[in-house]
VMD Tcl script that draws the C-alpha trace (Angstrom):
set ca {
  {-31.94 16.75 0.24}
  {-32.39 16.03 4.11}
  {-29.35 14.26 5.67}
  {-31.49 10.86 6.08}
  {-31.40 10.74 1.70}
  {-27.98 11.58 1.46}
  {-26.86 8.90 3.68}
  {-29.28 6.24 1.82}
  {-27.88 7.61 -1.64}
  {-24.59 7.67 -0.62}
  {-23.96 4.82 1.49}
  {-22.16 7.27 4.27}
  {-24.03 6.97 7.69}
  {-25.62 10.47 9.10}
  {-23.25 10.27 11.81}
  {-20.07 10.14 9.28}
  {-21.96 12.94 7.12}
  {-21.73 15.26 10.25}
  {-18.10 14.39 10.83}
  {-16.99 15.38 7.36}
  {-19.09 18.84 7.75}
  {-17.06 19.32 11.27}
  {-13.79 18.69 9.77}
  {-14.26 20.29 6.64}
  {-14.43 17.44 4.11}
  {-17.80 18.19 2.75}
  {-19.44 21.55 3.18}
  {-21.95 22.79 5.40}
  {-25.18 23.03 3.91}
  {-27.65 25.41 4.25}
  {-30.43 25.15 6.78}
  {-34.21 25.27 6.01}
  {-36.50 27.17 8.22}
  {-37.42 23.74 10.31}
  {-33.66 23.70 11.21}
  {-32.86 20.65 8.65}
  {-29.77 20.36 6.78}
  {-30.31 21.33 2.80}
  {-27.65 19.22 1.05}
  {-27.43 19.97 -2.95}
  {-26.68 17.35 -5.67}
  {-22.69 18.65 -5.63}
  {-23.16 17.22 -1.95}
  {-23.16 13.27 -3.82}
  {-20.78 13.00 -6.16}
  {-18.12 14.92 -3.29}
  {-18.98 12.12 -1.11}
  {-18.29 9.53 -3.98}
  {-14.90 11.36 -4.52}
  {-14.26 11.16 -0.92}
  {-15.19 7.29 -0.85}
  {-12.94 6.85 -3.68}
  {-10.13 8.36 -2.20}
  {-10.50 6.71 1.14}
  {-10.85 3.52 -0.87}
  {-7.02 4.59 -2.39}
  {-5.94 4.55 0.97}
  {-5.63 8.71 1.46}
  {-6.56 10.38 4.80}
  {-9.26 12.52 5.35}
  {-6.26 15.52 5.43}
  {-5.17 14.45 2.24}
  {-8.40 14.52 1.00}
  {-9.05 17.56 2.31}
  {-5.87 18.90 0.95}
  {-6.64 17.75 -2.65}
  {-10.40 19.53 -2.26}
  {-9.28 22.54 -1.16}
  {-7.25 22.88 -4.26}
  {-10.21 21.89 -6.36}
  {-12.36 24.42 -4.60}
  {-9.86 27.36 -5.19}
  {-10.77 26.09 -9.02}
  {-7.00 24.53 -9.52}
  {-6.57 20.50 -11.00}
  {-5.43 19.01 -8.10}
  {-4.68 15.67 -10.38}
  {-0.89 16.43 -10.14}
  {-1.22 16.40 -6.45}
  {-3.29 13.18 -6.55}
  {-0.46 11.64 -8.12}
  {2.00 12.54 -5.66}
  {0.03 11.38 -2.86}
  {-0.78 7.80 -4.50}
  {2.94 7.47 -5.37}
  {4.32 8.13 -1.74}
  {1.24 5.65 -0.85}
  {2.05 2.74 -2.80}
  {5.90 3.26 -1.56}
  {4.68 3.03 1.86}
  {2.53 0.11 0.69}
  {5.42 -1.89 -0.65}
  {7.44 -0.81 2.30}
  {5.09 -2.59 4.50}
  {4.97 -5.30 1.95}
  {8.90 -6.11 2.24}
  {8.40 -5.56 5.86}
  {5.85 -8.25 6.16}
  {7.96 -10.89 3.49}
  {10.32 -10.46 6.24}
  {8.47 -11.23 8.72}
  {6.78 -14.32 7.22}
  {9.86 -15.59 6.82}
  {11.48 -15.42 10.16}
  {7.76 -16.93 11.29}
  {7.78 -19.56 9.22}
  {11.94 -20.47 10.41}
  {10.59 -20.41 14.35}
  {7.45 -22.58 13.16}
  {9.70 -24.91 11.93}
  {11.75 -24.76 14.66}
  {8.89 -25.64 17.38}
  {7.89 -28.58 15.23}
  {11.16 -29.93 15.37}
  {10.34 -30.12 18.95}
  {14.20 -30.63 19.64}
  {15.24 -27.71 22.30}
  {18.76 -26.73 21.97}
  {21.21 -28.47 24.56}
  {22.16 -24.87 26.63}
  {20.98 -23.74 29.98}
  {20.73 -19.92 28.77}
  {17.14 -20.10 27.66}
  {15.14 -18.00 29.69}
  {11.26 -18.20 28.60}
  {11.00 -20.12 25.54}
  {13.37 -22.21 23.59}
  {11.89 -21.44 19.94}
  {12.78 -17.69 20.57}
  {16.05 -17.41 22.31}
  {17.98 -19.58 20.92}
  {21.04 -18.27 17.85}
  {19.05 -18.00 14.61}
  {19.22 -21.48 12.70}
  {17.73 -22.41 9.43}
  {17.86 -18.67 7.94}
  {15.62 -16.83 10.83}
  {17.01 -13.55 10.90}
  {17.41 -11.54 14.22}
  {15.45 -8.37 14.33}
}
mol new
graphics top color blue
foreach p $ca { graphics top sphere $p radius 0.5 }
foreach p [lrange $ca 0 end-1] q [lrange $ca 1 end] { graphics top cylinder $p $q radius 0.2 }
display resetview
């Protein structure tokens, strides 16, 4: 199939299908006399893995990593896993991370609406930032 119905069937844009044959995520198909690219059916359902796994939150070099394995005729499942697992740590890393951060936003929130500056002549640029952490906001 021409490049134009594998982008329709696939949902990927012909630009993004000529990307992943550059860098190796999807392999580069044969060329008919006219010059057109010749993708097969195998062509599809790599793309739908490739969606999938960007949907999982892997890189195109992860996804390239777990490929090459398949194409050497190896399960790369057991990779998979491993990848997903240090993703979802980084996930809930971020997660913690952002808890955090609500937090300490929601503390200088409250602060502004108090609308009471502190009685000190060391603020420098704002009030609601400099002054010593009350009502639990945590300095960074």
């Amino acid at each position: 199939m021409k490049i134009g119905e594998l982008a329709a069937r696939s949902g990927v844009a012909p630009k993004t299908l000529r990307f992943y044959e550059d860098s190796g995520v999807i392999p580069v198909p044969v060329r008919k006399s006219n010059g057109y690219r010749d993708f097969g059916p195998e062509s599809l359902s790599r793309l739908r893995f490739v969606r999938s796994a960007q949907s999982a939150g892997l890189t195109l070099r992860e996804i390239r990593q777990i490929l090459t394995t398949h194409d050497r005729g190896a399960a790369p499942c057991e990779q998979v896993v491993e990848m997903l697992s240090e993703h979802l740590s980084q996930v809930r890393g971020k997660i913690r991370e952002l808890a955090t951060l609500e937090t300490n936003l929601v503390a200088l929130l409250g602060r502004a609406e108090s609308g009471i500056p502190p009685e000190t002549d060391d603020v420098g640029v704002c009030w609601i930032l400099e002054s010593e952490p009350q009502d639990g906001v945590a300095e960074s």
